[in-house]
C-alpha positions in Angstrom: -6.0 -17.5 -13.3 -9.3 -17.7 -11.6 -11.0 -14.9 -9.0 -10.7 -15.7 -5.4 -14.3 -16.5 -4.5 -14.3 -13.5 -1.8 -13.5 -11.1 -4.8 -15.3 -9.3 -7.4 -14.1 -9.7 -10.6 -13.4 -5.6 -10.6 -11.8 -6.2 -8.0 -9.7 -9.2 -8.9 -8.6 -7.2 -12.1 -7.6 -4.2 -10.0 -5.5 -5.8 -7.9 -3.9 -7.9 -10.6 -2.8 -4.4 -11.9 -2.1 -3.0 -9.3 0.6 -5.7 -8.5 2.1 -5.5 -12.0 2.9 -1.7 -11.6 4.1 -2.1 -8.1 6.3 -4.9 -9.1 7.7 -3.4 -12.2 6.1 -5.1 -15.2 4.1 -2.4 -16.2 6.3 0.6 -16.0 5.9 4.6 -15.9 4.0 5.6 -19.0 3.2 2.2 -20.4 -0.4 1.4 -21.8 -2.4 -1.4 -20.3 -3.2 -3.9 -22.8 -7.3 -4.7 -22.0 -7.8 -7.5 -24.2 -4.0 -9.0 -23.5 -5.4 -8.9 -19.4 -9.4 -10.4 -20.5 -7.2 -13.1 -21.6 -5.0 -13.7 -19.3 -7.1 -13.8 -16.1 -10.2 -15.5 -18.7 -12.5 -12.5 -17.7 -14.8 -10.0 -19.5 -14.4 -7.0 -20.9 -16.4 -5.1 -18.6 -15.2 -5.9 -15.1 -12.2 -5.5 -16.8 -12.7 -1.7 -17.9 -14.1 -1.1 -14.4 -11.0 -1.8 -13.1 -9.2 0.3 -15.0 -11.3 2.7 -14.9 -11.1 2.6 -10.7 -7.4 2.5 -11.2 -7.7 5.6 -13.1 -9.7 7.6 -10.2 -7.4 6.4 -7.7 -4.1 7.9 -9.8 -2.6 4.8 -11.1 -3.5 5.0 -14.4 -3.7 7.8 -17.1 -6.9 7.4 -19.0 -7.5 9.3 -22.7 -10.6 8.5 -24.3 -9.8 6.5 -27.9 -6.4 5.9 -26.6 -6.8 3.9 -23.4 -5.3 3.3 -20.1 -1.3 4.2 -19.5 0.6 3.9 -16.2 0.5 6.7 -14.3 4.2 8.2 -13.9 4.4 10.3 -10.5 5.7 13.4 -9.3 8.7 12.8 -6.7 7.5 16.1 -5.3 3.5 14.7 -5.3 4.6 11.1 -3.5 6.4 13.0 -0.5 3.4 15.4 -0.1 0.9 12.5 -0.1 3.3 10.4 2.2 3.0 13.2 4.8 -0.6 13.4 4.6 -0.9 9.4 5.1 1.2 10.2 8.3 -0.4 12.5 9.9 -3.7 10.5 9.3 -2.3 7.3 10.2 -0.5 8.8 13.3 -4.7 10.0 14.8 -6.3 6.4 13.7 -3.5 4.9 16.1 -4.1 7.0 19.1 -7.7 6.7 18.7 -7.4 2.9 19.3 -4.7 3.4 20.9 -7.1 2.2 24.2 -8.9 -0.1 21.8 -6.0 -2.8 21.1 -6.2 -6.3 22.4 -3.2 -8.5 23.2 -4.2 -10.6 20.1 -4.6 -7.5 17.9 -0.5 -6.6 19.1 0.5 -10.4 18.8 -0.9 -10.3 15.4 1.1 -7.4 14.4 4.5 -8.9 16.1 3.9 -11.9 13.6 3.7 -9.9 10.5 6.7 -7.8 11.6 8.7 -11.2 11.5 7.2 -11.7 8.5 8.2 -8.1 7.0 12.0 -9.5 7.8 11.4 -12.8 5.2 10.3 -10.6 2.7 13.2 -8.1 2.7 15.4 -11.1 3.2 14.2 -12.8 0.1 13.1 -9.3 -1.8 9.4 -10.3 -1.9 8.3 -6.3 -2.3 5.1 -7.6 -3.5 4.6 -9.4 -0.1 6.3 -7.3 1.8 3.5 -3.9 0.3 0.7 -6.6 1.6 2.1 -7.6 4.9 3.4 -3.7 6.0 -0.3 -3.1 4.7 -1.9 -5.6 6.9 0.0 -4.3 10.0 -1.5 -0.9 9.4 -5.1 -2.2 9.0 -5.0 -3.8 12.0 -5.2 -0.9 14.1 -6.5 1.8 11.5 -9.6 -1.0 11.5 -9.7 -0.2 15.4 -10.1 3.5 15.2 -13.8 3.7 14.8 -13.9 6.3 12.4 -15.1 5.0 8.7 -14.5 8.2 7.2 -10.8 8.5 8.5 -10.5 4.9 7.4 -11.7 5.0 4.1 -9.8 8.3 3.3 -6.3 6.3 4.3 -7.5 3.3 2.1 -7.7 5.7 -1.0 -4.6 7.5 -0.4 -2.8 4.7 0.0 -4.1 2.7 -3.4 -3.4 5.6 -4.9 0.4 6.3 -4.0 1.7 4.0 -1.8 1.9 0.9 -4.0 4.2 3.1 -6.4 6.8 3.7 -3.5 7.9 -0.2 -3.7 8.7 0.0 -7.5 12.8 0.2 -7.9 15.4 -1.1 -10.4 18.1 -1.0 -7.1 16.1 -4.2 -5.4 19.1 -4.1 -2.4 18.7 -0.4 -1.8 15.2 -0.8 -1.4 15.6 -3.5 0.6 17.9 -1.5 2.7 15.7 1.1 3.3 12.4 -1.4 3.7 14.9 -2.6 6.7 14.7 0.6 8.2 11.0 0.7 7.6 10.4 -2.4 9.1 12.5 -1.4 12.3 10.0 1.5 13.0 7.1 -1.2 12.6 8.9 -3.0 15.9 9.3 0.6 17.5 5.5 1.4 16.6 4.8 -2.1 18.3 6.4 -1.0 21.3 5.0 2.3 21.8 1.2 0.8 21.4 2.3 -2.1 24.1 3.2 1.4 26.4 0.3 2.9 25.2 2.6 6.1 24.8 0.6 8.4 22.3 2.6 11.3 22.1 5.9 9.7 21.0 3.1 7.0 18.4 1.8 10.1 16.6 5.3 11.2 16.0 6.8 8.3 15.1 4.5 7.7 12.6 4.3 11.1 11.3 8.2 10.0 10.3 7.3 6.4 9.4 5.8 7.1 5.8 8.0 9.4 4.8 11.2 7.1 5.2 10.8 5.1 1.9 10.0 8.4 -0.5 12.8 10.7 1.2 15.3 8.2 1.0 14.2 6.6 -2.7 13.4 9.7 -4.5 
């Protein structure tokens, strides 16, 4: 498997690991196997720990010196409390640029909402973390405030990947449904430019998936 030219290798490792938690190969507690991952994506050993070690300072990955890297298991209690801190950033990014949208920006977002529906359908939860995260960037990207944007990226690596990890694919699906539903009604409310009824929708929008799977 070779690095997408736009990537670093760090940064290709990362999010090959990243994927692997979120999609269930590497489970809760499990250590990472360095020289099994060099291997596989034909890549050094140093990007390799810089990943991990990145993966590590944003809470995906336990890290004890002689021992190595294991996934990190989360707190059901931690995920909710980080889910309504995403929300309640996420909700001032949008009416910030809530003025700053253009008609291509919303049409953009309409086509990854459809999209959002093909993933459920065909329970691509790998796709459907990527797409739900491009819909969000979109407009976060918009806000004009790097310190507010870089803050949600973070949070985000750190927690939000783990919320699309189940063994009940059809519940989560069912609840992604529900998710994806609020994306339309976000939609909506940016086309009315309606901020009030934005912030609070998306104050409740992040906290669906970890109320209703923990």
């Amino acid at each position: 498997m070779q690095a997408p030219k736009y990537q670093s290798l760090k940064d290709h490792v990362y999010e090959y690991i990243a994927q692997k938690i979120q999609d269930g190969t590497l489970l809760p507690n499990q250590k990472v196997n360095e020289a099994e991952i060099c291997k596989k994506l034909d890549i050094s050993r140093t990007p390799t720990r810089e990943a991990l070690f990145q993966l590590a300072s944003d809470n995906l990955l336990d890290y004890l010196p002689r021992r190595g890297f294991t996934v990190k298991a989360f707190d059901p209690k931690k995920k909710l409390d980080f889910s309504r801190i995403i929300g309640v950033l996420d909700a001032l990014a949008a009416t910030l640029c809530i003025d700053l949208l253009q008609e291509a920006d919303l049409r953009e977002m309409e086509t990854l909402v459809d999209k959002i529906d093909e993933d459920i359908s065909k329970l691509y939860f790998t796709e459907y973390y990527m797409d739900q995260y491009n819909f969000h960037d979109i407009y976060i990207k918009k806000c004009d405030n790097p310190v507010l944007i870089e803050t949600l990226n973070s949070l985000k690596n750190s927690f939000i990947r783990q919320s699309y990890a189940s063994e009940d694919k059809q519940k989560l699906a069912a609840v992604l449904k529900e998710v994806n539903g609020e994306h339309r009604r976000i939609l909506e409310l940016f086309r009315a430019k309606d901020k009030e009824k934005l912030e609070c929708t998306l104050k409740h929008h992040w906290r669906i998936i970890d109320t209703e799977m923990l």
